[in-house]
ROMI-538676 format. One record per atom (N, C-alpha, C): residue number from 1; x, y, z. Coordinates in Angstrom, 2 decimals. Layout:
// residues N
<bamar resi="NUM" east="X" north="Y" up="Z"/>
...
***
This chain:
// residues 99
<bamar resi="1" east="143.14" north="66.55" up="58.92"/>
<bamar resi="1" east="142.13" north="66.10" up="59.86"/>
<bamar resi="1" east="141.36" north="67.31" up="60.43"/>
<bamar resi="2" east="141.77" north="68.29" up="60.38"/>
<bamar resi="2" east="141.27" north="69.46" up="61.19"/>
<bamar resi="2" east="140.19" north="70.12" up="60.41"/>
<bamar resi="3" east="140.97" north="70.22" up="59.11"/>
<bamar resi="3" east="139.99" north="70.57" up="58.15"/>
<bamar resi="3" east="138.42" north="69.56" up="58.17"/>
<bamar resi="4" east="138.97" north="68.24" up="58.07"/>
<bamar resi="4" east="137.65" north="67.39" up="57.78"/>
<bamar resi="4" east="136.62" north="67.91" up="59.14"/>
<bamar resi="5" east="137.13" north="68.49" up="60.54"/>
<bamar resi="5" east="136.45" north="68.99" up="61.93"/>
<bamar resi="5" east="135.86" north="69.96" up="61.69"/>
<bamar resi="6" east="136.21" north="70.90" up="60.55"/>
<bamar resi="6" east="135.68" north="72.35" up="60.55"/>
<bamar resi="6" east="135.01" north="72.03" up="59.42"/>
<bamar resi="7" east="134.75" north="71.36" up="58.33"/>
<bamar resi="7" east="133.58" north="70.91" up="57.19"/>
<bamar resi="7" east="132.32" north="70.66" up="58.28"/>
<bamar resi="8" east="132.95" north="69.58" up="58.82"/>
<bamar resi="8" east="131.82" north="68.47" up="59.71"/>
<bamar resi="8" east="131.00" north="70.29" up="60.68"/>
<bamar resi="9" east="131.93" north="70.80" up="61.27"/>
<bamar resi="9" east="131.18" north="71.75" up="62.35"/>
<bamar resi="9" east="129.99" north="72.54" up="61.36"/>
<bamar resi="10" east="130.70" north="73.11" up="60.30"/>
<bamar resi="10" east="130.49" north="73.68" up="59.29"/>
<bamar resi="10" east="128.66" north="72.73" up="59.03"/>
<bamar resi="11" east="128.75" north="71.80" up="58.15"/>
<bamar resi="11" east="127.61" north="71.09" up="57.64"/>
<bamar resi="11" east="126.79" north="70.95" up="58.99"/>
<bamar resi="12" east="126.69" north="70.83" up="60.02"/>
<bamar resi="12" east="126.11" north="69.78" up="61.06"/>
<bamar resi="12" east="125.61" north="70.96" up="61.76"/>
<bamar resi="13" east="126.30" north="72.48" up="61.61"/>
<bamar resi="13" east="125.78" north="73.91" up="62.42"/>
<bamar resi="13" east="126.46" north="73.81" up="63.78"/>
<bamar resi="14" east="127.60" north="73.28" up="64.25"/>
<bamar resi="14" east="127.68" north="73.42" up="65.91"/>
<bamar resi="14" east="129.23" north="73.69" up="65.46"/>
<bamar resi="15" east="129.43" north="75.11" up="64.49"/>
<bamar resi="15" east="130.67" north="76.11" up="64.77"/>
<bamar resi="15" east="131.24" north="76.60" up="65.75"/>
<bamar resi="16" east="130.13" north="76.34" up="66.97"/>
<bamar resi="16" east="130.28" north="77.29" up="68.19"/>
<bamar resi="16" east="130.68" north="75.94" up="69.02"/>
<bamar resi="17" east="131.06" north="75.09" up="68.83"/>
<bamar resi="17" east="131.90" north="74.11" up="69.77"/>
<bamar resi="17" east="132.99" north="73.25" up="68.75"/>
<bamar resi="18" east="133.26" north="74.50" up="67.98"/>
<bamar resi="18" east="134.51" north="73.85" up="67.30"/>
<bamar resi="18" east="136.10" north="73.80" up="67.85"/>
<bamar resi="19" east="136.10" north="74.78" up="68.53"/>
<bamar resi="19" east="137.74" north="74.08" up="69.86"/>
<bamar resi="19" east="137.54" north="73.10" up="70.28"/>
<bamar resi="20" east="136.55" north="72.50" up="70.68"/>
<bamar resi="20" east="136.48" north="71.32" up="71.55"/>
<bamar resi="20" east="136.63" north="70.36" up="70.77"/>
<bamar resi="21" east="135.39" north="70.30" up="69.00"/>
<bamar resi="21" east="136.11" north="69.40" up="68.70"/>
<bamar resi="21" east="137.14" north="69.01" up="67.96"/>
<bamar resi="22" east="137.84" north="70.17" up="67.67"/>
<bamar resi="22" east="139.24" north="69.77" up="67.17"/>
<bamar resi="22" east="139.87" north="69.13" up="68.26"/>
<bamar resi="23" east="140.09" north="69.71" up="69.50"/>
<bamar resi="23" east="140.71" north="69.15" up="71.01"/>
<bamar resi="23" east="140.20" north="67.46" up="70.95"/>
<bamar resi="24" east="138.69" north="67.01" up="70.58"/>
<bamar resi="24" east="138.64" north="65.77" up="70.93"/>
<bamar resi="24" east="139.13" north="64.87" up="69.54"/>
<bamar resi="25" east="139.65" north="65.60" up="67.84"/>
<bamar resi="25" east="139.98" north="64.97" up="67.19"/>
<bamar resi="25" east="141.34" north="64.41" up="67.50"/>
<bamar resi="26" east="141.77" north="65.80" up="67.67"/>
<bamar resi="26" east="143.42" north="65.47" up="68.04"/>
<bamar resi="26" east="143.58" north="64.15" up="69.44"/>
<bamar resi="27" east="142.89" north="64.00" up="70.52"/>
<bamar resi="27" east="143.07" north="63.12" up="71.32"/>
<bamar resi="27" east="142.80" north="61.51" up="70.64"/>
<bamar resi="28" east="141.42" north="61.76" up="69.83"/>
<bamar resi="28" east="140.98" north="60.60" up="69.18"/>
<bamar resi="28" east="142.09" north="59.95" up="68.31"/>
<bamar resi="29" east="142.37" north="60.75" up="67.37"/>
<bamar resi="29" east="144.18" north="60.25" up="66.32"/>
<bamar resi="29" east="144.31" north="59.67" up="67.42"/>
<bamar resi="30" east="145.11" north="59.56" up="68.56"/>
<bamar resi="30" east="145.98" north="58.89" up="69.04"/>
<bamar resi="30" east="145.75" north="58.86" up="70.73"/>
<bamar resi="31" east="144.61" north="58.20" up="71.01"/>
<bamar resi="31" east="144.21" north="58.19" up="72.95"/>
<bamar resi="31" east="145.17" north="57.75" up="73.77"/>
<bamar resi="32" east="146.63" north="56.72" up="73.47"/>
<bamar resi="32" east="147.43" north="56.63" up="74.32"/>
<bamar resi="32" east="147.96" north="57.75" up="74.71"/>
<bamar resi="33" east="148.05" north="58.25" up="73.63"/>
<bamar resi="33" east="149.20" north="59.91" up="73.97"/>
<bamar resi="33" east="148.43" north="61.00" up="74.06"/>
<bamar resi="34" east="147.37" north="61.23" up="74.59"/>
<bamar resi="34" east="146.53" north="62.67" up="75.01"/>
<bamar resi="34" east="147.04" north="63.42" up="75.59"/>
<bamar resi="35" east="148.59" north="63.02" up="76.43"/>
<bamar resi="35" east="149.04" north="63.95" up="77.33"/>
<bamar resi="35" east="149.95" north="64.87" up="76.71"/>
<bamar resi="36" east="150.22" north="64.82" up="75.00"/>
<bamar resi="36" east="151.19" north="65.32" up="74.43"/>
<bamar resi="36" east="150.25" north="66.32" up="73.36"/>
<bamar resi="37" east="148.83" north="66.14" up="73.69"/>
<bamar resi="37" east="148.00" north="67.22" up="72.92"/>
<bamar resi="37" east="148.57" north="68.72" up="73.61"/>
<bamar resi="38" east="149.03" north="69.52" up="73.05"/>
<bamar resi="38" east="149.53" north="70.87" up="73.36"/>
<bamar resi="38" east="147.96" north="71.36" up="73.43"/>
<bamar resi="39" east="147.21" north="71.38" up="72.87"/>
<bamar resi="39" east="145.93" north="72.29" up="73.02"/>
<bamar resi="39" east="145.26" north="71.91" up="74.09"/>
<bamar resi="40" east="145.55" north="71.08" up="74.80"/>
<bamar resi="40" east="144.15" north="70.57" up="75.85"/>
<bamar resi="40" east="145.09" north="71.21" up="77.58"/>
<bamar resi="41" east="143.96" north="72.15" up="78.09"/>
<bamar resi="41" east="143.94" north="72.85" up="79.04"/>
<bamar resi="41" east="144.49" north="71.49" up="80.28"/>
<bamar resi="42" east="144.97" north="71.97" up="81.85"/>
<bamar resi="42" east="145.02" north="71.17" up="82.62"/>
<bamar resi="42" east="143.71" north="70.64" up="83.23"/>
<bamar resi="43" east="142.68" north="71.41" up="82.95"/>
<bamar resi="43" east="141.32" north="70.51" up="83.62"/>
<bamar resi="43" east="140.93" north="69.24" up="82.39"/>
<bamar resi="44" east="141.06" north="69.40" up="81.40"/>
<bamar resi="44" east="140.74" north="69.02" up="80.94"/>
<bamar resi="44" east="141.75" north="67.17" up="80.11"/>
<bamar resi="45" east="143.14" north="67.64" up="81.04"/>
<bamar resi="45" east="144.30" north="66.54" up="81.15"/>
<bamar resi="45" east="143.55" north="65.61" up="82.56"/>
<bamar resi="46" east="143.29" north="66.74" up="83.34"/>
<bamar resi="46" east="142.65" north="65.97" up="84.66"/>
<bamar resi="46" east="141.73" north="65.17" up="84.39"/>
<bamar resi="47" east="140.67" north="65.50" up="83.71"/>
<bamar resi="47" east="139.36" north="64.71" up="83.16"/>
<bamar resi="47" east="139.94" north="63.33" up="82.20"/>
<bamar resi="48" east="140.78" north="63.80" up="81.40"/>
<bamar resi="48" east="140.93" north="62.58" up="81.21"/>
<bamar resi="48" east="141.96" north="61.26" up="81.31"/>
<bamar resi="49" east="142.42" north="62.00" up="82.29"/>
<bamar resi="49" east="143.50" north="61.05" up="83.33"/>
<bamar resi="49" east="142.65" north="59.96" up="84.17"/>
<bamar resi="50" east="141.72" north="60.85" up="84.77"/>
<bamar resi="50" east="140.72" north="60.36" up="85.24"/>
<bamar resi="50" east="139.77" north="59.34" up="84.45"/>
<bamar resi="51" east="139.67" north="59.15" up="83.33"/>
<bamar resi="51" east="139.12" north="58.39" up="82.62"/>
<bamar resi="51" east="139.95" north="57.28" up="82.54"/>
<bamar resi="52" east="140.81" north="57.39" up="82.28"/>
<bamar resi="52" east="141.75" north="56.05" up="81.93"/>
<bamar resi="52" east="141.97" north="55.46" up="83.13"/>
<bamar resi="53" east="142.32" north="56.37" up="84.53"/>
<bamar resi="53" east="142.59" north="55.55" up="85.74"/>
<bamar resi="53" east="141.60" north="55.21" up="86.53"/>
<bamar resi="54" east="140.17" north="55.46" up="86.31"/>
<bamar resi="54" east="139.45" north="55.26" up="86.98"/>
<bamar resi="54" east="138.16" north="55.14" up="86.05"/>
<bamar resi="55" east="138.07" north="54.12" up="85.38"/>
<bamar resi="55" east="137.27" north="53.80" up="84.25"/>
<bamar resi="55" east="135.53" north="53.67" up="85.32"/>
<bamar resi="56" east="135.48" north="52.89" up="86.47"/>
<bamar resi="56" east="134.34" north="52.89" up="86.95"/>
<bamar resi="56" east="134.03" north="53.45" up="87.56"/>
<bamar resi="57" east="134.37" north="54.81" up="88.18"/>
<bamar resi="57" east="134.39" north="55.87" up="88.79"/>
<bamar resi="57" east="132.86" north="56.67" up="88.31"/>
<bamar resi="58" east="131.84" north="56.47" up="88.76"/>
<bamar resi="58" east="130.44" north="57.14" up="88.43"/>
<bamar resi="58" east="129.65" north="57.14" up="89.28"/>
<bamar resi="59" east="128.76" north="58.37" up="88.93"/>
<bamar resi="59" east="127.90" north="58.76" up="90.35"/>
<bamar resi="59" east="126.76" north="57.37" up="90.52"/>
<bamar resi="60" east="126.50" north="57.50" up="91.86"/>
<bamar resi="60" east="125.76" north="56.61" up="92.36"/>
<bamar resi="60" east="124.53" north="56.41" up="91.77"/>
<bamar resi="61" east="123.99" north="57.84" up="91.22"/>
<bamar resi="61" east="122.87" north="57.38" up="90.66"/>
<bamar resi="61" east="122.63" north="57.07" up="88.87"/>
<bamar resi="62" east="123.82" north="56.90" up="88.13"/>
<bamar resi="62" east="123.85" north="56.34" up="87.10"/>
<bamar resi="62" east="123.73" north="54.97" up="86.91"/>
<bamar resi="63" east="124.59" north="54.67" up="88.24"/>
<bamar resi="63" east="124.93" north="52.64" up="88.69"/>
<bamar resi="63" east="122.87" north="52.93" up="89.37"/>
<bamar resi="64" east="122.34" north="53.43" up="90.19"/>
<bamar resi="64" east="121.01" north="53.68" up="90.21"/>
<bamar resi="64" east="119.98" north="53.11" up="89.30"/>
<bamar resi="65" east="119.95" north="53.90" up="88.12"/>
<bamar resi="65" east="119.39" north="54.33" up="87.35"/>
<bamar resi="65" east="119.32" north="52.70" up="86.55"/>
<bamar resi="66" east="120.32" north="52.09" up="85.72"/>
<bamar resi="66" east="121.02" north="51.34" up="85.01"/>
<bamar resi="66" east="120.34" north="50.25" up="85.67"/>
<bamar resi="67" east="120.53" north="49.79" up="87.22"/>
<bamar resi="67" east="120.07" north="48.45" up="87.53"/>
<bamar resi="67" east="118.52" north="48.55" up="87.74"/>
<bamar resi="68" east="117.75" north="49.84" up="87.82"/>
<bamar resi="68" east="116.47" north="50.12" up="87.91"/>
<bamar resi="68" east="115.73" north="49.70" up="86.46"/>
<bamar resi="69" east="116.78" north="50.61" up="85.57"/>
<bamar resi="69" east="116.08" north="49.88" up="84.11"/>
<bamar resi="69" east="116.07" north="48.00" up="83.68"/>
<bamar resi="70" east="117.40" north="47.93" up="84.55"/>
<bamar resi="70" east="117.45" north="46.36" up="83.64"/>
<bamar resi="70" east="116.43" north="45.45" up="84.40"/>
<bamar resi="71" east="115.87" north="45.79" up="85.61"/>
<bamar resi="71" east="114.79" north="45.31" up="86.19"/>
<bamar resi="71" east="113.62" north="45.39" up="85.48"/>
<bamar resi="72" east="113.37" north="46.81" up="85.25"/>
<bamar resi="72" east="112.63" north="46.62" up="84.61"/>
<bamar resi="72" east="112.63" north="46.28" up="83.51"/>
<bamar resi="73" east="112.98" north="46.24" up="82.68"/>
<bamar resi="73" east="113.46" north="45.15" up="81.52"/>
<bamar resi="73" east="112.96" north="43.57" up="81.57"/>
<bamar resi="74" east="113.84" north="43.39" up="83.02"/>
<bamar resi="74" east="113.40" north="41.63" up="82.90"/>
<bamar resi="74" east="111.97" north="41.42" up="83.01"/>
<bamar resi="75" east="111.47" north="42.34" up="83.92"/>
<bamar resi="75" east="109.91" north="42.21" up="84.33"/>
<bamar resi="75" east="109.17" north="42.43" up="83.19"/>
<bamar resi="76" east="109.32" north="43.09" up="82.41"/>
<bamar resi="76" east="108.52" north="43.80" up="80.47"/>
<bamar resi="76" east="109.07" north="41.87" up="80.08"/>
<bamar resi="77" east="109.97" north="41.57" up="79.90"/>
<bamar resi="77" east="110.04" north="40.24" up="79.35"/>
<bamar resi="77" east="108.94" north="39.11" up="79.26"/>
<bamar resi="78" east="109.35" north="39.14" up="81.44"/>
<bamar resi="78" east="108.94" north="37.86" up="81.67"/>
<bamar resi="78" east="107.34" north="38.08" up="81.55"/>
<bamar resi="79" east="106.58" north="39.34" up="81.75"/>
<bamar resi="79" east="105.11" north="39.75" up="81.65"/>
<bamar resi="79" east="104.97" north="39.39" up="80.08"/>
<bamar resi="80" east="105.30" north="39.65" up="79.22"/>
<bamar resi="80" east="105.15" north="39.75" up="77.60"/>
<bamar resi="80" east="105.39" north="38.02" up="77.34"/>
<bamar resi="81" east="106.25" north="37.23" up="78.00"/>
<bamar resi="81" east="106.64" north="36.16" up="77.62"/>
<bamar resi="81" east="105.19" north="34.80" up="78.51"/>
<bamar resi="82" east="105.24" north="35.45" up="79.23"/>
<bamar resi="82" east="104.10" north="34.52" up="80.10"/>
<bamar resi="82" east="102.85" north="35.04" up="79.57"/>
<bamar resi="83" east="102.49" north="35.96" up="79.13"/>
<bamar resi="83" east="100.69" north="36.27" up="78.90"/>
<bamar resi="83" east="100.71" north="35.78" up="77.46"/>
<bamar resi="84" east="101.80" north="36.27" up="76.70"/>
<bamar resi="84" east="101.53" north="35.58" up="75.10"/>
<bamar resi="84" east="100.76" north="34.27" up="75.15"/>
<bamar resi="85" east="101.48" north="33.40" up="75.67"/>
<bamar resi="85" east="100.57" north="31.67" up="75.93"/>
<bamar resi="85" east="99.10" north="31.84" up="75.81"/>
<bamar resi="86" east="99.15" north="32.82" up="77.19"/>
<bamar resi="86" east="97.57" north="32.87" up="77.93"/>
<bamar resi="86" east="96.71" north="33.19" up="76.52"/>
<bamar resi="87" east="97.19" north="34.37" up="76.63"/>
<bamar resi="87" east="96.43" north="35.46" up="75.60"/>
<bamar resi="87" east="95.95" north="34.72" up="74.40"/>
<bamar resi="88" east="97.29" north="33.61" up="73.42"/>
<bamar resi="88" east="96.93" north="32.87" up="72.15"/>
<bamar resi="88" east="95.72" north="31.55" up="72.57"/>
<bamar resi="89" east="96.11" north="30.96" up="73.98"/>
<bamar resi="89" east="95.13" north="30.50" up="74.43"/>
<bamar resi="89" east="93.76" north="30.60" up="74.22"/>
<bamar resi="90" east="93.57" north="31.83" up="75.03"/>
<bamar resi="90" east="92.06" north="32.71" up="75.02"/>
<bamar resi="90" east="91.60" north="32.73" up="73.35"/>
<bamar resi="91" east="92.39" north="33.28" up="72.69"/>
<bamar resi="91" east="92.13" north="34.19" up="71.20"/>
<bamar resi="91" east="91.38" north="32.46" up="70.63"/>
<bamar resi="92" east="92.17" north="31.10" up="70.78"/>
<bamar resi="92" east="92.01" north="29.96" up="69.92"/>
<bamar resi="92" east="90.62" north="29.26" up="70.56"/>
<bamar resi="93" east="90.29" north="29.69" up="72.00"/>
<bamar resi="93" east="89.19" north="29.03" up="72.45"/>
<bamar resi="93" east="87.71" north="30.03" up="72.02"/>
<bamar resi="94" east="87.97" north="31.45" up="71.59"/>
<bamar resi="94" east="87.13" north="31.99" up="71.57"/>
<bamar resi="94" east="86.60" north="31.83" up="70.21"/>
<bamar resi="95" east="87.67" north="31.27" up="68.95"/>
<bamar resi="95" east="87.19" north="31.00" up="67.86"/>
<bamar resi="95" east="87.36" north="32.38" up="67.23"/>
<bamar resi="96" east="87.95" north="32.31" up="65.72"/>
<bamar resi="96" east="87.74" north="33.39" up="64.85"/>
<bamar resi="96" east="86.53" north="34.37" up="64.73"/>
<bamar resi="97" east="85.14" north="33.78" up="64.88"/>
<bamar resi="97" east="84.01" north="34.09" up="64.63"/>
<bamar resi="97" east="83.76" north="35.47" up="65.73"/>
<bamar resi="98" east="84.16" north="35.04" up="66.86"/>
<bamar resi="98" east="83.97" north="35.65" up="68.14"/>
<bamar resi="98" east="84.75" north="36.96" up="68.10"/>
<bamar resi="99" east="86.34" north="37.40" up="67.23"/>
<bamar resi="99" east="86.97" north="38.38" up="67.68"/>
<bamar resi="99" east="86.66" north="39.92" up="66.44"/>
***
C-alpha cells in the first residue's frame, strides 16, 4: 500500500506531502483503529479524536456560509421556475416571425 502512495505522489507531483499521505493511507486501511497508527504525531491523534467525537463541531461561519448558499439556491429555482411560464408565454404571443 505504501508503495501504491509513493507511485500516486510520484505521478500526481505532490512528493513534498508524502508523510502525510502515507499517515492518511495507513489511517484510511483501517479508521476504527487510527489510534494504533505508530506514525501519527499527538496533534494529529487529537485532530482526529476530535473528528469522530465531535462530528458537528464547525466554525460558525461554514454553518454561515452553507445556509446562505442553499437560500440562495432556492431563490435561483423558484426565479428560473416562475419566469420560464412567463417568458414561453411572451416568446408564443410574439409569434416566430417577430424573434
Amino acid at each position: 500500500m505504501i508503495r501504491d502512495v509513493e507511485e500516486f505522489a510520484q505521478e500526481y507531483n505532490v512528493a513534498d506531502i508524502l508523510p502525510e499521505l502515507k499517515k492518511g493511507a495507513l489511517v484510511a486501511r483501517d479508521p476504527a483503529e487510527f489510534e494504533t497508527v505508530a506514525e501519527l504525531n499527538e496533534t494529529e491523534l487529537t485532530a482526529l479524536r476530535d473528528e469522530v467525537n465531535h462530528k458537528w463541531r464547525q466554525p460558525k461561519q461554514l454553518y454561515f456560509t452553507i445556509i446562505l448558499c442553499s437560500i440562495g439556491a432556492a431563490v435561483q429555482y423558484v426565479i428560473s421556475h416562475r419566469s420560464l411560464p412567463t417568458i414561453l408565454t411572451l416568446l408564443q404571443r410574439m409569434g416566430p416571425d417577430r424573434l
